[in-house]
C-alpha positions as CSV (number, residue, x, y, z in Angstrom):
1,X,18.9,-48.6,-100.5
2,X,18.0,-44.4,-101.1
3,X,14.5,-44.4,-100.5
4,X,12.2,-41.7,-99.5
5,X,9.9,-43.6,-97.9
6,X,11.1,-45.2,-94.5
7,X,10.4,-49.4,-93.6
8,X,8.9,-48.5,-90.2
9,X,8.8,-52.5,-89.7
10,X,12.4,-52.9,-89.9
11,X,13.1,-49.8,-87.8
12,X,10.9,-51.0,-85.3
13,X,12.8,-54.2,-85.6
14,X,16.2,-52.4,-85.7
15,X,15.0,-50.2,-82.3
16,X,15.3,-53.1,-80.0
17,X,18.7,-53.8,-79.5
18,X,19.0,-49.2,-79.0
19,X,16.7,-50.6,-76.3
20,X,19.5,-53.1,-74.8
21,X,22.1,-50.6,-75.3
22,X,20.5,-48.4,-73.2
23,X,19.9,-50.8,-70.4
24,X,22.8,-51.9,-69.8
25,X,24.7,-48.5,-70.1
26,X,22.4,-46.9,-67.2
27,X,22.2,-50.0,-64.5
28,X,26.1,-49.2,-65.0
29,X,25.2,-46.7,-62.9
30,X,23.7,-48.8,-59.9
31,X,26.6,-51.2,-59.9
32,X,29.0,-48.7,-59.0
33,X,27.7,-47.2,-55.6
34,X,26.8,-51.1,-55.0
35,X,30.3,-52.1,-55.7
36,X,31.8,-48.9,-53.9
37,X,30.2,-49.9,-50.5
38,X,30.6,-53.4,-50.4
39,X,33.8,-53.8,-51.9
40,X,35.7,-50.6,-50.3
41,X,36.3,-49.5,-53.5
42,X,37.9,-45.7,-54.1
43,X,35.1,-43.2,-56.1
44,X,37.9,-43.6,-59.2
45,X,38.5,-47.2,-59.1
46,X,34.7,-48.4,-59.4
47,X,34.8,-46.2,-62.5
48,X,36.2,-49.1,-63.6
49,X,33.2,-50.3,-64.4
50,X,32.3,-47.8,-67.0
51,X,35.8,-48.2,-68.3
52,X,35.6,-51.7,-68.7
53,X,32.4,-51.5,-70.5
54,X,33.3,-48.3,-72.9
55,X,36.9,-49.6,-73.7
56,X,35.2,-52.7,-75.0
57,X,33.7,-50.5,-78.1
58,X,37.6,-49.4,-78.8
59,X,38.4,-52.7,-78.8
60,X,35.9,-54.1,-80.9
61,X,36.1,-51.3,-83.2
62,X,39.7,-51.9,-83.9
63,X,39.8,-55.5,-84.7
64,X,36.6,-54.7,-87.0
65,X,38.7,-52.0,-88.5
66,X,41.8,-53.8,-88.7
67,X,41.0,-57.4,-90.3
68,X,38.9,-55.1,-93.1
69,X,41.4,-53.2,-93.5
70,X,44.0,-56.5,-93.9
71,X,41.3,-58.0,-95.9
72,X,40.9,-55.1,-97.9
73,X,37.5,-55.6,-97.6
74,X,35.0,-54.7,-95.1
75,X,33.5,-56.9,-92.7
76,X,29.7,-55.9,-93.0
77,X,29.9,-55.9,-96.5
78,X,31.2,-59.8,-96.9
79,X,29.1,-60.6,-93.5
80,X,25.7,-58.8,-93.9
81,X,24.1,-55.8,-91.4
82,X,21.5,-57.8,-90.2
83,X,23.9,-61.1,-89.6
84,X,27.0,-58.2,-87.7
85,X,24.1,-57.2,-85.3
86,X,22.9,-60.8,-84.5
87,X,26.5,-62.3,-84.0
88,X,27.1,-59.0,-82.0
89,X,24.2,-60.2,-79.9
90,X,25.5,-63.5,-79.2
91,X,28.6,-62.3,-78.3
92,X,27.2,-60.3,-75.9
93,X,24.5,-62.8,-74.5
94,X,27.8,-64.9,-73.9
95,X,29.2,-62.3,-71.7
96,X,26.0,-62.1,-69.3
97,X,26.9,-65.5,-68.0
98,X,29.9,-64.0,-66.3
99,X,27.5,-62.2,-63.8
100,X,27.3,-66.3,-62.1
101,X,30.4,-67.0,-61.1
102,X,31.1,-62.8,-60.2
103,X,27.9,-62.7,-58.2
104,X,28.7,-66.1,-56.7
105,X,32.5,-64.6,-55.3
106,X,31.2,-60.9,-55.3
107,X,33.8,-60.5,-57.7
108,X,35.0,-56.8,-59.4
109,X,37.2,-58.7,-61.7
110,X,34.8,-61.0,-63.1
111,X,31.9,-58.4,-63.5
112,X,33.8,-55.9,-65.5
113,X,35.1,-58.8,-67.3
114,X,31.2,-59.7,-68.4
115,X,31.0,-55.8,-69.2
116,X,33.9,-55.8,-71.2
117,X,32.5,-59.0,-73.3
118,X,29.2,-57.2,-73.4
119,X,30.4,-53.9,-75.2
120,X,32.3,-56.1,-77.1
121,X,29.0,-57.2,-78.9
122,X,27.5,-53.9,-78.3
123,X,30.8,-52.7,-80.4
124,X,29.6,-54.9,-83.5
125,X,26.0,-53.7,-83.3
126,X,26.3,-50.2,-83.5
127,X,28.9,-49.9,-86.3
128,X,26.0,-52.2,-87.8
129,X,22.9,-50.5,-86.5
130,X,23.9,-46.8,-86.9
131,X,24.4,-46.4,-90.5
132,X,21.7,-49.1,-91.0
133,X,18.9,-47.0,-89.1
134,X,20.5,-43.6,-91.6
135,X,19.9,-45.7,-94.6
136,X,16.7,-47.5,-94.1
137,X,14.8,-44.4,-95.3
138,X,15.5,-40.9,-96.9
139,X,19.4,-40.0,-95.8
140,X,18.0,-36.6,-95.4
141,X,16.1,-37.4,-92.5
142,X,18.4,-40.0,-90.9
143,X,19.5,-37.9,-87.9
144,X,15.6,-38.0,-87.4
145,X,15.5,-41.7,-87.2
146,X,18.3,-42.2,-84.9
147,X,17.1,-40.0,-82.8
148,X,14.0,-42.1,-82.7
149,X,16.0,-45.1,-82.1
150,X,17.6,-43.0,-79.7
151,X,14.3,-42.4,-77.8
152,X,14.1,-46.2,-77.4
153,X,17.3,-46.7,-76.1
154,X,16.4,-44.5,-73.5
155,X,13.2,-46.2,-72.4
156,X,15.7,-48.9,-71.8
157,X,17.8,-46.4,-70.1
158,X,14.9,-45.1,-67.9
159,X,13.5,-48.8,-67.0
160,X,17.6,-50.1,-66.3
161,X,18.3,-48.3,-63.0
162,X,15.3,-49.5,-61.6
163,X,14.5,-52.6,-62.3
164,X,18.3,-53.6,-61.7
165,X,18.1,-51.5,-58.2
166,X,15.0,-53.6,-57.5
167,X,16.9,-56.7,-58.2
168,X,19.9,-56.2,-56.3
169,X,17.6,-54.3,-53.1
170,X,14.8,-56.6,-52.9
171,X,12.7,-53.6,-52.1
172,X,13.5,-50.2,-53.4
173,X,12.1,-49.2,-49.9
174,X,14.7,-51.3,-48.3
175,X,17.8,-50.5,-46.6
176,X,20.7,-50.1,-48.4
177,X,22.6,-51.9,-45.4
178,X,20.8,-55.2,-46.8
179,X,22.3,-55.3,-50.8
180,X,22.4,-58.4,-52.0
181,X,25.2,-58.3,-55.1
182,X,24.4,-62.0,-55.8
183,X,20.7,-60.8,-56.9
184,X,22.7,-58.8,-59.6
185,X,23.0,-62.2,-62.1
186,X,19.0,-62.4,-62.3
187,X,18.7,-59.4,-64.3
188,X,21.3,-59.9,-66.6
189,X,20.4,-63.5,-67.4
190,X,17.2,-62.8,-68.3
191,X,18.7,-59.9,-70.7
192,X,21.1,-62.7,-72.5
193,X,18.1,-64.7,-73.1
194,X,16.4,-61.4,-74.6
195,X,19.5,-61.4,-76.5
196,X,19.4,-64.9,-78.0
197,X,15.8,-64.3,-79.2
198,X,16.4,-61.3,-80.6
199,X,18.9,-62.6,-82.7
200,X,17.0,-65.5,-83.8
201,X,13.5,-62.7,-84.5
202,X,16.6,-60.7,-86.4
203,X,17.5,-63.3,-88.8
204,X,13.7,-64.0,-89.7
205,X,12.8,-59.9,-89.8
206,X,12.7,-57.8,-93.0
207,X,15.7,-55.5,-92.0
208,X,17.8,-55.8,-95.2
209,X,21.2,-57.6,-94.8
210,X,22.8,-55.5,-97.4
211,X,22.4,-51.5,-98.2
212,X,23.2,-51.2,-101.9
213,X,24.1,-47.7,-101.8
214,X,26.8,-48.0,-99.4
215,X,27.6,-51.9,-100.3
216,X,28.6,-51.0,-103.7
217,X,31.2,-48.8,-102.6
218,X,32.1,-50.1,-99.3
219,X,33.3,-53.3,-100.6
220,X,36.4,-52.7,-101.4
221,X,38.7,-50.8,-98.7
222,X,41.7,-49.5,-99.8
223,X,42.4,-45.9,-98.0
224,X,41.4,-45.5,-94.8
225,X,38.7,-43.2,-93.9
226,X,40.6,-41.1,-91.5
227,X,42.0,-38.7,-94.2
228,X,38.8,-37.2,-93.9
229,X,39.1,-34.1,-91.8
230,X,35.1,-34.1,-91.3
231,X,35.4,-37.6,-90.0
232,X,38.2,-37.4,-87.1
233,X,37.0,-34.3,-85.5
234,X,33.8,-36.3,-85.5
235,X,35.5,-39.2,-83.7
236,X,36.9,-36.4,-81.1
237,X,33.1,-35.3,-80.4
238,X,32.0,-38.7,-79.7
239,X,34.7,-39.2,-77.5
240,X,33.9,-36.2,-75.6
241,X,30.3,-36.2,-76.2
242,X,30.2,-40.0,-74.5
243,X,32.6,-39.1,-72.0
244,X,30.4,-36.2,-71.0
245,X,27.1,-38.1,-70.5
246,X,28.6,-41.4,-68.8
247,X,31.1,-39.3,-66.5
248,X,28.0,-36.9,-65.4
249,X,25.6,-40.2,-64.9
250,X,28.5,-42.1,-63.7
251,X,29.6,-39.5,-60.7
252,X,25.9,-38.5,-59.7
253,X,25.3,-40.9,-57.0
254,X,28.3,-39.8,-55.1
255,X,27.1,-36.0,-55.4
256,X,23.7,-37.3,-54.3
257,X,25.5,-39.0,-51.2
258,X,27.5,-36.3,-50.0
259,X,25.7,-33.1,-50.7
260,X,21.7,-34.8,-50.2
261,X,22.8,-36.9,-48.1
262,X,20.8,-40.2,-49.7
263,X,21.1,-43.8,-49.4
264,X,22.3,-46.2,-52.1
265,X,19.1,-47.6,-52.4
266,X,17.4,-43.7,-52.7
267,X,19.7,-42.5,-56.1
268,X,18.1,-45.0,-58.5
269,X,15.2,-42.3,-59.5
270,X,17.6,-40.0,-59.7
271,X,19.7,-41.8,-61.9
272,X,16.9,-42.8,-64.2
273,X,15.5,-39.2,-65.0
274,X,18.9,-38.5,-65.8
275,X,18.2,-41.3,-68.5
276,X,14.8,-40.2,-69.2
277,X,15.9,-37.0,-70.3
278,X,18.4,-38.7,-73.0
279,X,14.9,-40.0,-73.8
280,X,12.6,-36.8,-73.6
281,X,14.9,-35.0,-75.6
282,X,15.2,-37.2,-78.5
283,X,11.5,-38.2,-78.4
284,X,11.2,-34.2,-79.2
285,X,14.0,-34.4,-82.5
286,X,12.0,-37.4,-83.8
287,X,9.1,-35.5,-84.4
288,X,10.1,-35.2,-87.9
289,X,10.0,-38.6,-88.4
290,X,5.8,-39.3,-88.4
291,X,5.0,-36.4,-90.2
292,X,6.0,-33.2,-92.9
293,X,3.8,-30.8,-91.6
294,X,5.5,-27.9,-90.3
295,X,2.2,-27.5,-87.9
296,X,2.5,-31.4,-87.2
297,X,5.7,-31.2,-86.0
298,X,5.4,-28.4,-83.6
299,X,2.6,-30.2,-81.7
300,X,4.4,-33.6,-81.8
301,X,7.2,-31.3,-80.3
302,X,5.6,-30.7,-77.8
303,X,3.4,-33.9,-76.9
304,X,6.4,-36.4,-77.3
305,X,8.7,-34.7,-74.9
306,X,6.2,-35.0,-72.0
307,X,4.7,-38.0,-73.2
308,X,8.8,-39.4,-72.1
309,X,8.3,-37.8,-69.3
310,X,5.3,-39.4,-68.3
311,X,7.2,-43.0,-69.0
312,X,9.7,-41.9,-66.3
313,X,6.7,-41.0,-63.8
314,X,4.9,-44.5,-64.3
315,X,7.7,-46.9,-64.4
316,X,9.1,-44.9,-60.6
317,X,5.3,-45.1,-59.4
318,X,5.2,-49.1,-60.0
319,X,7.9,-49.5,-58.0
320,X,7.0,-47.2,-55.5
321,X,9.4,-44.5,-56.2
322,X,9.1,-41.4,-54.7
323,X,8.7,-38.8,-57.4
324,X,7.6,-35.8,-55.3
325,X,11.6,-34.4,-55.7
326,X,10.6,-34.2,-59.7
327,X,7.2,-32.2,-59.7
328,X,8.9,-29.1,-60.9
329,X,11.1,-30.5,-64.1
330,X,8.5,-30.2,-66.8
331,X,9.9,-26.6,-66.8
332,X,13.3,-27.5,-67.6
333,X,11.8,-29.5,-70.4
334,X,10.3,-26.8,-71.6
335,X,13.4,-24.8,-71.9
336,X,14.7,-27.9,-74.0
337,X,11.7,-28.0,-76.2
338,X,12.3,-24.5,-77.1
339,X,15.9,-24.8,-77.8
340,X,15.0,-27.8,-79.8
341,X,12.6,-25.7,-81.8
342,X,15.8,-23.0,-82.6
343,X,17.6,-25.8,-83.7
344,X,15.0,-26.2,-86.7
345,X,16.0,-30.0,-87.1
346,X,19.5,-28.4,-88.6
347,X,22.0,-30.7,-87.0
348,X,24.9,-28.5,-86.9
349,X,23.0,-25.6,-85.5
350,X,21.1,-28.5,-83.0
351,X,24.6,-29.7,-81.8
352,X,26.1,-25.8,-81.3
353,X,22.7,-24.7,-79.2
354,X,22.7,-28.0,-76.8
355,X,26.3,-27.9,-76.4
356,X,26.0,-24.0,-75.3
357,X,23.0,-25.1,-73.1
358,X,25.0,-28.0,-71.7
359,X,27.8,-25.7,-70.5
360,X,25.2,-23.7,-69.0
361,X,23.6,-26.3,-67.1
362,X,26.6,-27.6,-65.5
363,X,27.7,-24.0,-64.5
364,X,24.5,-24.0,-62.5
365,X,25.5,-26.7,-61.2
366,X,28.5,-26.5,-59.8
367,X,27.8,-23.6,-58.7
368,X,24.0,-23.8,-57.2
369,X,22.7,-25.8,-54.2
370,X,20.1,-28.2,-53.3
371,X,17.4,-29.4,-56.3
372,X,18.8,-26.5,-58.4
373,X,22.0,-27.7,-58.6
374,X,20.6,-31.9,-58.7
375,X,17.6,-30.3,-61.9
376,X,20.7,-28.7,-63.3
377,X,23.0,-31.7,-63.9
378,X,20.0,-34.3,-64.9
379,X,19.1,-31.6,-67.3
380,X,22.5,-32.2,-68.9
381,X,21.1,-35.6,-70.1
382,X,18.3,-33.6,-72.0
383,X,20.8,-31.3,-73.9
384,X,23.2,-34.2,-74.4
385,X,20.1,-35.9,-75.9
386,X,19.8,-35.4,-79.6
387,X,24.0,-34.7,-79.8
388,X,24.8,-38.6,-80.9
389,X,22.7,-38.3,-84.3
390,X,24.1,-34.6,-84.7
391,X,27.4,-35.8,-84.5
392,X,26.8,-38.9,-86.6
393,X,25.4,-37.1,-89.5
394,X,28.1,-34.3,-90.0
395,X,31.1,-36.8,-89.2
396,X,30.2,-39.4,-92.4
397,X,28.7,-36.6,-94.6
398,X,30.1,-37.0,-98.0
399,X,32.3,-40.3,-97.0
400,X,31.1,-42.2,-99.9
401,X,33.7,-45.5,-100.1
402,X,34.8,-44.9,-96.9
403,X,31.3,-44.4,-94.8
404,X,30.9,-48.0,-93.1
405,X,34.3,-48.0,-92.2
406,X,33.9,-44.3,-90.8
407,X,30.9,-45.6,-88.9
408,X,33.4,-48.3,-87.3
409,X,36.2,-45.4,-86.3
410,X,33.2,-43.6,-84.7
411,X,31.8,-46.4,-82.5
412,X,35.8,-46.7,-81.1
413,X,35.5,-43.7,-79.7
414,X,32.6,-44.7,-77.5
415,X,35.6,-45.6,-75.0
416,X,35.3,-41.3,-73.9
417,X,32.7,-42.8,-72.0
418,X,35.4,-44.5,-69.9
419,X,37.8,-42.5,-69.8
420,X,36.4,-39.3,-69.0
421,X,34.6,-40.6,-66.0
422,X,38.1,-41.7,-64.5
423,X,39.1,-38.3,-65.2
424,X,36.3,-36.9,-62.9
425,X,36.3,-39.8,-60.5
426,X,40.0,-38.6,-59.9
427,X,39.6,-35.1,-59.8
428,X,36.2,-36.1,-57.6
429,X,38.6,-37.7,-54.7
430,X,40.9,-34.1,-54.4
431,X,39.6,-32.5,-51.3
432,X,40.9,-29.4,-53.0
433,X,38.4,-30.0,-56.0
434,X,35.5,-32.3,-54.3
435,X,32.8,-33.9,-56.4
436,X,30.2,-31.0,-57.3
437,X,33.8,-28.6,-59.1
438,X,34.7,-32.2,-60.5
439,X,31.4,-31.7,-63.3
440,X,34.7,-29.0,-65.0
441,X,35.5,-31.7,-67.4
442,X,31.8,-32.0,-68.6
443,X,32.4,-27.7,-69.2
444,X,35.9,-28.9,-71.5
445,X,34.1,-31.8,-72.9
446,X,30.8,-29.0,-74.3
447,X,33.2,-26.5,-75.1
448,X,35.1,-29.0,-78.0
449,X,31.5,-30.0,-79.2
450,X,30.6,-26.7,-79.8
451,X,33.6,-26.0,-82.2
452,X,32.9,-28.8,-83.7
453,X,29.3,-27.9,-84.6
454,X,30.7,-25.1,-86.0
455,X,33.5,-26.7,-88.1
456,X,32.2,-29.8,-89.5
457,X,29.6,-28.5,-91.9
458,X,32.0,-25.6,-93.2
459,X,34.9,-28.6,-94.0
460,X,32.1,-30.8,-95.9
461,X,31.3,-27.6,-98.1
């Protein structure tokens, strides 16, 4: 379906399940201090839990990939886009009910069980949703769109933290001395209802079921996209990109702990402008999206990223949040905002500039003290905001035949997410290397990125 003009309906439509990505992804990151202090669990075993949940994508990917591939035909294309992301729903609605019996027993087993089953879903829905949201408009500006998409996801991934913190507290003023881990299933109910009805809304919406310009060619799978060069250096960025993101969210409740000295119940704020900066950033990249106007697009640039921010300040003030520690990060936006405009919407030159800034940023941060060193690593959520579309778009440029099943090998390697936060949780528990030197493998993780920005678009030519 190559059309110029994009179904803003459908992408609407399409944007709500970014939104449930995103919420679960970041109250991840409340479970694990949780889980850490009431279970006695190490700082690299309740990493667990953003293993469990990550490794489900691999998994899911690879049965996707591997009954196309002995069907020598792909899923989606028998299936239908629009049915992959409703059954994906379902599947993961189905998981949700695990969070019963695991908040019943206080259970670590059971609740990265329900995680796993979860991404499972999740799995089906993004090799679904992603080249879906591309192809729902002009391909030219489908980085543009998923970044939009993207900005959802991270409303979802600004509003998770707290509203699960508030759940499993009682009080975000509370003491953390009083966490109630059976509160934990009352969330994440409600969210497989949500799930439920936005399969049913799904099948009734006007999001096409079938893309005729990548059906036609996608029905038949007979090679497998991997021969692609373009395409599994692309899967190695999403691995490390992920990895990057979750491991830096994942480990910054411990640094909050030890080196600020706050509570469990005190990093949720924290946690979600980390979130909200995945969000303020790509709200900037979708500028493109509403308008042509070079003019347009500089002021959109502008309002949308602090228009984010703003949805961070509100949702924190409801819940009585204190946001006084935040009053001086609109400048690091604006450092983003600039960047952003360097990029000039290119998305190889947009992943090479963030990736440089992302090193940066952490370097600061390992290396500074106090709310330097805490601005410095939530910033890396703002320069690891736009990367996922950037990536996206250069690693199934010029796939052709092979670009739904390229979309499939790409969401596998969501499982960096997992992975690479053991990795720092490990190296986090050396006394030799500590928590704050432990951010190195987010510095390894930038450094391949950048390459990769500057490989990718000279293979596809």
């Amino acid at each position: 379906m190559q059309t110029t003009k994009t179904n803003y309906t459908a992408l609407m439509t399409l944007a709500t399940v970014f939104f449930f990505w995103g919420f679960v992804a970041a109250s991840n990151d409340i479970l694990i201090p949780v889980f850490k202090k009431q279970l006695h669990l190490s700082q690299g075993k309740v990493q667990l839990i953003s293993f469990a949940f990550y490794i489900a994508y691999t998994v899911g990917s690879l049965i996707y990939f591997g009954v196309s591939m002995i069907r020598k035909k792909d899923i989606l294309a028998s299936l239908g886009y629009k049915n992959g992301i409703a059954l994906g729903l379902v599947i993961s609605a189905i998981g949700t009910l695990l969070f019963i019996p695991a908040a019943n027993t206080q259970s670590f087993e059971l609740m990265i069980s329900g995680l796993f089953i979860v991404g499972l879903g999740f799995s089906l829905q993004q090799t679904a949703a992603n080249p879906l949201t591309i192809n729902i408009g002009d391909p030219s500006t489908g980085s543009q769109r998923l970044s939009l998409t993207g900005g959802i996801n991270n409303i979802g991934t600004t509003i998770g933290p707290v509203l699960v913190s508030l759940a499993i507290f009682g009080d975000v003023s509370g003491d953390s001395s009083t966490i109630q881990i059976e509160n934990i299933k009352v969330p994440y109910l409600i969210l497989g209802a949500a799930f439920i009805l936005v399969a049913v809304l799904l099948k009734f919406s006007s999001i096409p079921n079938h893309l005729p310009t990548v059906e036609s060619e996608t029905t038949s799978v007979k090679k497998s996209a991997i021969r692609f060069p373009q395409l599994w250096l692309g899967m190695i960025a999403i691995f490390v990109y992920v990895g990057v993101e979750v491991s830096t969210a994942g480990n910054l409740s411990e640094y909050l702990k030890q080196t600020m000295g706050l509570k469990e119940n005190q990093v949720a704020p924290y946690v979600s402008l980390f979130w909200a900066s995945l969000m303020i950033g790509r709200w900037t990249s979708a500028a493109s999206v509403f308008t042509k106007k070079s003019l347009n697009k500089r002021i959109l640039g502008v309002i949308l990223p602090y228009a984010a921010f703003g949805v961070f300040i509100l949702v924190n003030l409801w819940v009585k949040n204190d946001i006084r520690p935040f009053k001086f990060y609109g400048f690091v936006i604006a450092i983003m905002i600039v960047l952003e405009f360097l990029s000039k919407g290119n998305p190889s030159r947009q992943l090479l500039i963030f990736s440089l800034a992302g090193i940066v940023s952490l370097l600061i941060g390992m290396f500074g003290s106090g709310m330097t060193s805490v601005y410095a690593f939530i910033a890396v959520g703002l320069f690891c905001s736009t990367l996922w579309p950037c990536i996206f778009t250069l690693a199934i440029n010029k796939l052709g035949a092979s670009t739904t099943q390229g979309s499939g090998l790409l969401i596998m390697m969501i499982m960096g997410g997992g992975i690479v936060s053991i990795i720092q949780g490990g190296l986090a528990e050396n006394p030799a290397i500590g928590i704050q030197m432990s951010y190195v493998v987010g510095i390894v993780c930038f450094a391949y990125l950048a390459f990769y920005a500057y490989i990718a678009p000279r293979i596809t030519k």
